[in-house]
C-alpha positions in Angstrom: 0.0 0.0 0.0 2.7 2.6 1.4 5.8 2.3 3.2 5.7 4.3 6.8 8.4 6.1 5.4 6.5 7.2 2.4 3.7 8.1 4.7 6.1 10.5 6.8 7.3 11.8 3.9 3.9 13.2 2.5 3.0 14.3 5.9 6.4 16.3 5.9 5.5 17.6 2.3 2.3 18.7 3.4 3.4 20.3 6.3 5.7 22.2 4.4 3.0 23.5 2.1 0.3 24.5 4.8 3.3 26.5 6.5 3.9 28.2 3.2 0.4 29.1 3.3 0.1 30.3 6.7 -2.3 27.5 7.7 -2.4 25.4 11.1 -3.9 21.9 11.8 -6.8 23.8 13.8 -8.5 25.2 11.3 -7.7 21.8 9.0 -9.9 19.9 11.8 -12.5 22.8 12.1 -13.4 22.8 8.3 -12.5 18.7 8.1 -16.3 17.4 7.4 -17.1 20.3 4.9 -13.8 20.0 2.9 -13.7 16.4 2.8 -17.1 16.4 1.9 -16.5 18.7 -0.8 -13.4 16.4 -2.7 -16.3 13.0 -2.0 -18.6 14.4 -4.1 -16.2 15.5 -7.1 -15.3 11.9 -6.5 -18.8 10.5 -6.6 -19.5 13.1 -10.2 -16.1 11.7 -11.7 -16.8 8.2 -11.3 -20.5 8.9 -12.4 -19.0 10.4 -15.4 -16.5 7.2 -15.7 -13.8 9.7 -15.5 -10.6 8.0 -14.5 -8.1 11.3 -14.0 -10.7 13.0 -11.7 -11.5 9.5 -9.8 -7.6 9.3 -8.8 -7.5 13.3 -8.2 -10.3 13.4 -6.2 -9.1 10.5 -4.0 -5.6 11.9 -4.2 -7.4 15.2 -2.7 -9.5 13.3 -0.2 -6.1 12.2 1.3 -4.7 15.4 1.4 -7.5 16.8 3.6 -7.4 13.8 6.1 -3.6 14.1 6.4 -3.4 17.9 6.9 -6.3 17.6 9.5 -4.2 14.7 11.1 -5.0 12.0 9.8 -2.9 8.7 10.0 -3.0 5.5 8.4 -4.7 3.5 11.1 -5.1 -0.5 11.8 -1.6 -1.5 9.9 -3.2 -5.8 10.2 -6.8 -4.5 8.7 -7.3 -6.0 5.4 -10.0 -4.2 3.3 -12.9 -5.8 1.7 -15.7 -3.4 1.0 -14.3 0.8 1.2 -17.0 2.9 2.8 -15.9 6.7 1.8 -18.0 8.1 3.9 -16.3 6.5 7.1 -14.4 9.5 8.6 -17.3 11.7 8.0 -19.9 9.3 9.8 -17.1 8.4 12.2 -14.7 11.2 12.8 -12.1 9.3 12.5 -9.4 10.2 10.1 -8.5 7.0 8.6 -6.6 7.1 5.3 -6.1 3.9 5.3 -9.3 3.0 3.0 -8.2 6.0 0.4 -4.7 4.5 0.0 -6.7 1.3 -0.5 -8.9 2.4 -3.1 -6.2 4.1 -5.0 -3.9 1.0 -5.2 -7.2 -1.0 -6.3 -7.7 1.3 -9.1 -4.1 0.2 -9.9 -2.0 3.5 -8.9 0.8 4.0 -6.9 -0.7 6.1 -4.2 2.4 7.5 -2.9 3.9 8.7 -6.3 0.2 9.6 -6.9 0.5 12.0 -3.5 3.6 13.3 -4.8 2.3 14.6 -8.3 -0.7 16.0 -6.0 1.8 17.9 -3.8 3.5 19.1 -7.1 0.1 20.3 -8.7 -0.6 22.2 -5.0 3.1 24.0 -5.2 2.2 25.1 -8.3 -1.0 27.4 -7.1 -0.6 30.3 -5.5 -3.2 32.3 -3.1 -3.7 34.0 0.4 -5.8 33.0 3.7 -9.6 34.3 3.4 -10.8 35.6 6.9 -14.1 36.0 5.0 -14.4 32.5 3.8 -12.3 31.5 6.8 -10.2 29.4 4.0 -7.1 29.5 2.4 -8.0 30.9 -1.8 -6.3 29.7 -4.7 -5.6 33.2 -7.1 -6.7 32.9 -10.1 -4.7 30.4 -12.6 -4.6 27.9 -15.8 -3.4 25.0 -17.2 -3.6 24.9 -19.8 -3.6 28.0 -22.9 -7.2 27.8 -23.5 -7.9 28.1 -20.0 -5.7 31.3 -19.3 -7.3 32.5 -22.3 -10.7 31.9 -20.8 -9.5 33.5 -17.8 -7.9 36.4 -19.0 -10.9 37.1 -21.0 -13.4 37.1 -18.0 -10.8 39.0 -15.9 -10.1 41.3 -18.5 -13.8 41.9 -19.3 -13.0 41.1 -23.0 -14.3 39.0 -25.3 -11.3 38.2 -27.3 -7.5 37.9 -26.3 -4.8 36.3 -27.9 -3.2 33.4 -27.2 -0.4 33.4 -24.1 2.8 32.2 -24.0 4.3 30.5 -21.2 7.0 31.8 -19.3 9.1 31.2 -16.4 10.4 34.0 -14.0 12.0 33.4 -10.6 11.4 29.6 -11.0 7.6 29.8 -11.2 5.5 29.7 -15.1 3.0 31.9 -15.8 0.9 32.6 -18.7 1.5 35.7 -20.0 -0.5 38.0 -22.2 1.8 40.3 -24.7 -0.5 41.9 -26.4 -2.2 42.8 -23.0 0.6 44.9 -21.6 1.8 41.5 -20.4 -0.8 40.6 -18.1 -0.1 37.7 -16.3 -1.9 34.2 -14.7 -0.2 31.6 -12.7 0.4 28.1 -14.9 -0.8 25.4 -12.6 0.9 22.1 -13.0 -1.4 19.7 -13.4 -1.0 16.1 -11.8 0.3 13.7 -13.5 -1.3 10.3 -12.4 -0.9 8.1 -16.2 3.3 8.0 -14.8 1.7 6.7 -11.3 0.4 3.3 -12.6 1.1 0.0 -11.2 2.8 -2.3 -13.5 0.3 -5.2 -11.8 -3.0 -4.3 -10.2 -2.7 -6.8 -6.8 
């Protein structure tokens, strides 16, 4: 499933990012329920919609959540049969155990899977919210088409042209020429096909 070290690893990762952010493990259990709720149900639309990238992401995200809000890996001599995602909301207990389960059974890697999650996260930037009592992503792309679309509604224009991508002080944004050289961040964007099991146990 994953190693310990692994495990410590992402936690360390994670950490990392939520000090970057200015965010503490108090609020992470405060908001828990609502945020995890938020990444089941993008989980529950992708696999309505058979869609295997958001499926991985949206269990990928799940984990995050659990992790930053403390969660550990739990019973190490459970074996899993039946995954019930709705367990640490019913239970308040943040398992990830199941997750990690669900992404190995859908024949991933979950810890190289975390990484290019952790990747895709570095990649945004944004501020703490008071208002929304959240940390907010500002806005980004990434892909072209999306800046584009972005630009355009930030712009209040209905036509830009196409950006180019550009990197300055080791971060890629999409830049507009044309428009003075307006500027959105380039997300990365995970990954997960490079995070496949060469056998599905």
């Amino acid at each position: 499933m994953i190693e310990k070290e692994q495990f410590e690893d992402i936690k360390d990762k994670l950490r990392v990012c939520r000090e970057e952010r200015g965010l503490n493990k108090e609020d992470q259990k405060r908001n828990f329920r609502v945020d995890y709720t938020k990444e089941l149900a993008k989980f529950f639309e992708a696999e309505r919609d058979n869609n295997q990238y958001g499926i991985i992401k949206a269990l990928c995200d799940m984990i995050v959540v659990c992790v930053n809000a403390g969660g550990n890996i739990g019973c190490a001599s459970c074996e899993f049969t039946n995954i019930n995602l709705t367990y640490p909301i019913i239970y308040r207990s943040i398992d990830i155990k199941g997750l990690l389960y669900e992404l190995r059974r859908e024949g991933y890697d979950p810890y190289k899977c975390l990484l290019e999650t952790i990747k895709e996260l570095n990649s945004r930037t944004g501020s703490w919210s008071e208002e929304e009592g959240k940390w907010v992503k500002d806005k980004g792309a990434y892909t072209k088409e999306e800046a584009r679309e972005v630009a355009k509604e930030i712009l209040k224009k209905d036509y830009v042209e196409y950006p180019q991508s550009v990197l300055r002080a080791g971060q890629r944004y999409w830049q507009f020429v044309a428009e003075n050289h307006f500027e959105i961040k380039e997300w990365y964007k995970a990954d997960y096909a490079s995070c496949k099991l060469e056998s599905v146990e």
